[in-house]
C-alpha positions, 0 to 999 in steps of 0.5 A, a space after each residue: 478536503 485535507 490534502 495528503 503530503 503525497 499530492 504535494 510531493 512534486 518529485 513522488 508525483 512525476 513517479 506515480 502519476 502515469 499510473 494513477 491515470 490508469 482506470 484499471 488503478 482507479 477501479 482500487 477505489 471500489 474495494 475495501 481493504 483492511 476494514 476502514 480503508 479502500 484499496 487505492 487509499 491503502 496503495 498509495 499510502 503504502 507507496 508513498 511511505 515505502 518512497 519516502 523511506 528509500 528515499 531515506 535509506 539511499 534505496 530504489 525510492 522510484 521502484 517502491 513508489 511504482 510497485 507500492 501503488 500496483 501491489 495490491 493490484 487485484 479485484 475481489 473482495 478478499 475476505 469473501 474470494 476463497 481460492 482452491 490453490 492456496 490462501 489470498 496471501 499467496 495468491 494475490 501477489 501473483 494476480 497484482 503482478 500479472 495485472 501490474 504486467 498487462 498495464 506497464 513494463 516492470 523492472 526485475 526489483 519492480 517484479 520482486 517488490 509486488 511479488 514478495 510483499 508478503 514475506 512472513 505470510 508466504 515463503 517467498 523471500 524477497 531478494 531487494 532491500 526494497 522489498 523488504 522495506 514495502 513488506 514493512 511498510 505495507 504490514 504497518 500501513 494495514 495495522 493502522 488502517 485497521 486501527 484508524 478508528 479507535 486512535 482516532 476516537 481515543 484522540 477525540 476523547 484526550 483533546 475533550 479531556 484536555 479542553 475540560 481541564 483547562 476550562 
């Protein structure tokens, strides 16, 4: 099995770990998520980049890297859960916020990142950099979670094609 550069990151780890041990997070693993990912897999690759980038940007890396694994913290299959209050894009930051609340205490920026992370979907405009940059990061994660299998499949054909050539 390919090891991710996450399980590697010593410092992202110290972070995360303590929430990962948590059967409620591990349940994710169970729900697909944006087709050809689950939703642990998808947490975690948002947290880890979103990390990753505040790391770079001089942010609240520790605070994206916590909300990142709890913002999609929900248990239902979400093309199939219709709601009667409004669509899965507003409601399920509410239900990820108020499950991420029963398992660990959040900061306020904790809070708005989970809560605001799909700005641009809803009308809830996030009031930390930090949460603009997991809206992004989480955004992008989901399109190439999606297209996972066709750059996967063009990278195939390309590395054939390139073998043939050189053959």
């Amino acid at each position: 099995m390919k090891q991710k550069a996450w399980q590697n990151d010593r410092a992202y780890r110290a972070i995360v770990d303590d929430l990962l041990a948590y059967q409620e997070v591990q349940e994710l693993a169970n729900y697909p998520q944006h087709h050809h990912s689950d939703r642990l897999t998808h947490s975690i690759d948002v947290s880890y980049l979103s990390y990753r980038v505040g790391l770079r940007l001089g942010l609240n890396a520790t605070a994206l890297a916590r909300a990142g694994i709890l913002h999609d913290l929900f248990y239902y299959d979400w093309r199939e859960t219709k709601f009667e209050l409004g669509t899965h894009a507003f409601i399920h930051p509410r239900v990820s916020l108020r499950n991420a609340e029963k398992l660990t205490p959040l900061s306020n920026m904790e809070k708005d990142i989970i809560l605001k992370h799909m700005w641009g979907s809803t009308w809830a405009m996030p009031h930390y950099w930090e949460s603009f940059v997991l809206n992004i990061v989480d955004d992008w994660t989901a399109v190439t979670d999606f297209l996972n299998p066709v750059t996967d499949r063009f990278m195939t054909l390309s590395t054939l094609r390139w073998v043939r050539r050189r053959s």
